[in-house]
N, C-alpha and C positions, 0 to 999 in steps of 0.2 A: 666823929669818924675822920681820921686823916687821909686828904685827897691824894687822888690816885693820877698818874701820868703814864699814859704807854707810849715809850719808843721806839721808833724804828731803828737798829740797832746792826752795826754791819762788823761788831768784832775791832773794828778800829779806833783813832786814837781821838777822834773827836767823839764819834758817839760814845766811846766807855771815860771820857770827861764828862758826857754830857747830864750823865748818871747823876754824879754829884753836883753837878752845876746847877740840875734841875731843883734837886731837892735842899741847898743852902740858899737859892734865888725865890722858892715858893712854898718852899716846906711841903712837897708834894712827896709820897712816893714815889718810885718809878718803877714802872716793869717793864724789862727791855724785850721787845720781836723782832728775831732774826727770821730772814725767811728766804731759802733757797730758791734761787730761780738760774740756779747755772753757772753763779760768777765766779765758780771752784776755789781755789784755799780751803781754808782751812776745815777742820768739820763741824757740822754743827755743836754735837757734845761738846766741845774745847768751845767754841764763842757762846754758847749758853753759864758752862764755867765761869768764862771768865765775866760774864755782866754780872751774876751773882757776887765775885770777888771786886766790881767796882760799885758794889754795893746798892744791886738793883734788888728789889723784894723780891721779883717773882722773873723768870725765864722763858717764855713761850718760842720755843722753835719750830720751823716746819718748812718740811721739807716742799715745796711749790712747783719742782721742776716738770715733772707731767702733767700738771694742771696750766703752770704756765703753756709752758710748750702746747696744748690741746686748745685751751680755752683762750687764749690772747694772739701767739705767734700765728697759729691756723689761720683764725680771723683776717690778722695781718697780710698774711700770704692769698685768701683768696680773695682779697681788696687790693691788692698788690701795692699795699703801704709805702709811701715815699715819699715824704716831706721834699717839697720844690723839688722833686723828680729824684732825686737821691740819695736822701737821707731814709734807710728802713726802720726809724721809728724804735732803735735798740734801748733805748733809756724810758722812753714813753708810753713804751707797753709792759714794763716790768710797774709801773707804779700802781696802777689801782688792783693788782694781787696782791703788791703786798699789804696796799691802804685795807684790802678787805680782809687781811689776815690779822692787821691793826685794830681795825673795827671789831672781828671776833674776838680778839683779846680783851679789849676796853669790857663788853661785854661781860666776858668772865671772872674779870676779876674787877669788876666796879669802878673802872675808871671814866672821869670825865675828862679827858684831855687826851689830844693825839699829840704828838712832838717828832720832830724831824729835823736831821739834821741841814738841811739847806739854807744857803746863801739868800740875799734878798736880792740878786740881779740874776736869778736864773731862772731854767723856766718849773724845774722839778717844785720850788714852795708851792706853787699854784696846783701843778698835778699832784700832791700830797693833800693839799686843804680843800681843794675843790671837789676829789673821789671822796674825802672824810664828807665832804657836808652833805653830798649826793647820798651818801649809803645809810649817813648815821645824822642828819640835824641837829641833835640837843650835843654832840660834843663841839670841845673847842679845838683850835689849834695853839701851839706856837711854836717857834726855832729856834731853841738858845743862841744860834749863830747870830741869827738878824735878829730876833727878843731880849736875847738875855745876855747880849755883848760877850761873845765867849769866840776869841781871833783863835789863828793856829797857836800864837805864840802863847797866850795865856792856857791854851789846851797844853801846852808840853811842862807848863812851869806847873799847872796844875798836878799833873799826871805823874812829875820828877818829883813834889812833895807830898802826894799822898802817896808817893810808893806803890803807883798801882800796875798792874801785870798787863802793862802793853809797851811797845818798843816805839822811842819817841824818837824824832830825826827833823832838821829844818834842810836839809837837802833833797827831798822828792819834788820836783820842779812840775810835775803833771797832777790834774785834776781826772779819776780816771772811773767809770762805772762799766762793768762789765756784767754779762749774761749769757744766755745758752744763744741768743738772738745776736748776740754782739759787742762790742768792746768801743767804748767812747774816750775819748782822750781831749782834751784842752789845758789850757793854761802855761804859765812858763813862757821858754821862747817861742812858744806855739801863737802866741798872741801877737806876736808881731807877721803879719801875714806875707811877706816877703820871704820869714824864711822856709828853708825846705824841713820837713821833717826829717830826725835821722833816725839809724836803724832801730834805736832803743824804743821808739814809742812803739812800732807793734807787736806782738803776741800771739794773735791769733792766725798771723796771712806770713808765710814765708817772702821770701824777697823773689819778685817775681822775674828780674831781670836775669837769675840765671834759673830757669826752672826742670824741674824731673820732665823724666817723661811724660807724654802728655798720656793722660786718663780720661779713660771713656765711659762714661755710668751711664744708665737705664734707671729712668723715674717713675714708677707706674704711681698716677692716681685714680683716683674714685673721690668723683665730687668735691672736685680743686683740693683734695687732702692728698700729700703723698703715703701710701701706703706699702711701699717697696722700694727698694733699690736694687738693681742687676737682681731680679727674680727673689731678693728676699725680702720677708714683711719685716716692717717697720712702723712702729708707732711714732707719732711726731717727733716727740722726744727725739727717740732714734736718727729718724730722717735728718734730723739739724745737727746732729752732734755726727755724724758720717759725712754728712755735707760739711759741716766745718772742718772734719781733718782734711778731706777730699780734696776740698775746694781751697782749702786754705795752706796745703801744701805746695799750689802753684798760685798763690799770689792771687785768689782772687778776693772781691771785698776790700780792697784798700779803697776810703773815699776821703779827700780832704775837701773840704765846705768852707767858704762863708754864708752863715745861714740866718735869717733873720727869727731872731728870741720871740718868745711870746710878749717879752717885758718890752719890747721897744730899739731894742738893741742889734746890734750884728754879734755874732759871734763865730770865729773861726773853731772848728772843728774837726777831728781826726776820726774815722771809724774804719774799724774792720768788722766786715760782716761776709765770711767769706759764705757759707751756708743760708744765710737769707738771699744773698743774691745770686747764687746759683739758681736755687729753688724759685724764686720769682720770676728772671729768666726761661725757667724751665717752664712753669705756668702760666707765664705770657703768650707761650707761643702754644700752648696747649687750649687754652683761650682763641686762638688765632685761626685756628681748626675746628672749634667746637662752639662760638656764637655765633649768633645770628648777626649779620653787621649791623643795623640799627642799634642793638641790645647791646653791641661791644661796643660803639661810638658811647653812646651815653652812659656806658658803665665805665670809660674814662673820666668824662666828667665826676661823676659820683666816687672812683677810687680819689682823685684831689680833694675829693671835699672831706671823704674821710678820716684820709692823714692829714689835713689841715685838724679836724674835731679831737683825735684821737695825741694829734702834738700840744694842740690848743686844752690838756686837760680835760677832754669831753668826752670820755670812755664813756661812762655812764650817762648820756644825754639823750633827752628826748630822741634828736635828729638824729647823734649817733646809729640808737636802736631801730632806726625809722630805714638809715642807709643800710643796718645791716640784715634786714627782712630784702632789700632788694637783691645784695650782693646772693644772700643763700639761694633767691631763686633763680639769677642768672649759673650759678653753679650746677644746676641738676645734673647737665651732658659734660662736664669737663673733667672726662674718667678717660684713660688711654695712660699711654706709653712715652717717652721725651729722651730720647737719646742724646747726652752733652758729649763736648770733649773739655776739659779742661786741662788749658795751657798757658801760661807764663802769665798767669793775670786776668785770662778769658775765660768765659763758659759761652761755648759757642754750641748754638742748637743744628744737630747734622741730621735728625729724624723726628718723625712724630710719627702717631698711627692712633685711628680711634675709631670704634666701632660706632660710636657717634657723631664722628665725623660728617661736617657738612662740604668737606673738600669733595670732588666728584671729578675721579680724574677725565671720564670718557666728555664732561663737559669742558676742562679744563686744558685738553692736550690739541694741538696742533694739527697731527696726525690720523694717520687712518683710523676710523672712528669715532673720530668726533662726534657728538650728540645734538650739538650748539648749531640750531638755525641761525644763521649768519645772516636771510634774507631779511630777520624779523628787525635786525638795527637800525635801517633806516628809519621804519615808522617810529620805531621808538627815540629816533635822536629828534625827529621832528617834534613830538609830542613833550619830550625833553627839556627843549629848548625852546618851546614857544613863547612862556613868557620874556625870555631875555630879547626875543626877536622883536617882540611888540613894544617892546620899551625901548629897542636901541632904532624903530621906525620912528616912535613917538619923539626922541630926542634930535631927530633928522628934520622934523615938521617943524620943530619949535628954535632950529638953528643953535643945539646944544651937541653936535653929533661929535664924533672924534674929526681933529684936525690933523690930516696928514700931511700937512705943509708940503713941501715939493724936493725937500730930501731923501734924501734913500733912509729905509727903514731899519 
């Protein structure tokens, strides 16, 4: 029986090289997996076509964008996902959907081999091999790129003599993955990190320096999911792709990063995400109204640890699963309303309201009514601060106290 190889397959000029590369390099079949999670082009019928025509056996398509959207970007959002505080995670939440749509292919058609197109200085080969080995054990991987010596240029010389149905070009200067989540860009003059980006790298965020009018949305959720905008339901999907025109008509979502790789490296990067970071934004502050403070301090520490786990390839990991049993239960109250404005690059939060709200204005106001015994602070700043009092006497006794030399302070 001739072995079988499933690829990840994006309709482009490396993977539909990689078809034939694979199978002259190992004598492998291949069947190629496209798998929709929003990065719009073309459709899938035409990219299943056309792997057939560069001579894949078998075609598995599928459409991912609701599952993505529901089951990965949610997640995302109610961990408020953000590599070194910034980055929303747009490249590293789309890979184990599709490793698992990889993984159900292999299955169906008897393949032992995952194959992906990635580079061996980035961080995506590891988040492709590490989801495969987490879901599926007994397969393999490899890269023709970093396995099987296959550069752009041999991909276009390839591609130019076997006459095959994809459009070849050495002038795209960007390295570029996009999704319903977001649009990532590097490479090129982008790697010199001095310079500025120009207009051509974005697509998704209008140029916010001169922006429309400013727009005012309404976010209702229910249990850190947005399930409306301005009074209409919306299902994730929904929510992201409204949030992206919305949001991304005034410029928000432009991030430029240097950001340290999982391999070791720095890497300067470009992202628009104008709808994850509205909507995180929007759930930060809904958050902000609706935890308990202790629960919210340390569910910052645990949102860092996640998108570290979740950058670092560890979707599927012990700890992962472990963080995300805590995240669902700090979620239960963060249902209400989140009024933004979005303008020239901001989403600024000008309201919130929650029936589970632990704001309380008659304790919180100044004014007549107040609730707040003001008498009870004292005792409590003593009892407060007693141990610093005892330790800043004890450092008094031992001739370690503060020195106020005999300057003014």
């Amino acid at each position: 029986m001739t072995d079988r190889v499933v690829l990840a397959y994006s309709g482009g000029l490396d993977t539909s090289v990689a078809i034939g590369w694979i199978g002259e390099a190992t004598g492998a079949e291949v069947i190629a997996v496209a798998v929709d999670v929003g990065q719009g082009g073309e459709d899938l019928s035409v990219i299943r076509q056309r792997a057939l025509d560069c001579g894949a056996v078998e075609a598995y398509v599928a459409d991912a964008r609701d599952e993505f959207a529901a089951e990965y970007c949610m997640p995302a959002l109610r961990a408020n996902g953000m590599y070194e505080g910034r980055y929303p995670l747009v490249s590293a939440l789309s890979r184990p959907v599709i490793v698992k749509h990889l993984v159900r292919a292999a299955r169906q058609f008897g393949a032992d081999t995952v194959a992906h197109g990635c580079t061996g200085k980035g961080n995506d080969q590891v988040r492709f091999e590490v989801a495969t080995t987490s879901l599926a054990p007994e397969l393999k991987s490899i890269a023709p790129v970093r396995d099987l010596a296959l550069t752009r240029e041999k991909a276009i010389d390839y591609a130019e003599k076997h006459d095959l149905p994809i459009a070849t070009t050495k002038h795209n200067p960007f390295s570029i993955d996009q999704n319903v989540w977001g649009r990532a860009v590097e490479t090129g003059f982008l790697e010199d990190i001095w310079n500025e980006p120009t207009k051509d790298v974005y697509s998704y965020t209008d140029d916010p320096t001169f922006p429309p009018v400013a727009d005012e949305v309404v976010i209702t959720f229910e249990q850190g999911v947005p399930v409306a905008i301005d009074g209409t339901a919306v299902t994730p999907l929904q929510a992201i792709q409204e949030m992206n025109r919305r949001a991304g008509a005034q410029g928000v979502g432009r991030i430029d990063i240097v950001e340290d790789r999982l391999v070791g490296i720095k890497s300067r990067e470009i992202y628009e995400a104008p709808g994850a970071i509205a909507l995180i934004a929007a759930h930060q502050e809904l958050e902000n109204v609706t935890l308990e403070r202790e629960q919210a301090r340390y569910k910052r520490l645990i949102e860092q640890r996640w998108s570290e786990l979740v950058y670092d390839a560890m979707w599927f990991s012990p700890l992962k699963r472990s963080l995300d049993a805590f995240i669902d239960d700090t979620q239960k109250y963060v249902s209400g309303d989140i009024r933004m404005v979005l303008h020239g690059g901001r989403a600024t939060v000008t309201g919130r309201r929650s029936e589970a709200s632990l704001y309380d204005f008659n304790l919180a106001t100044y004014d007549e009514g107040d609730a707040f015994d003001q008498s009870q602070a004292r005792g409590f700043i003593e009892i407060y601060g007693l141990q610093a009092k005892l330790s800043a006497a004890r450092d008094v006794k031992f001739g370690n106290g503060v020195d106020f030399g005999t300057g003014a302070l």
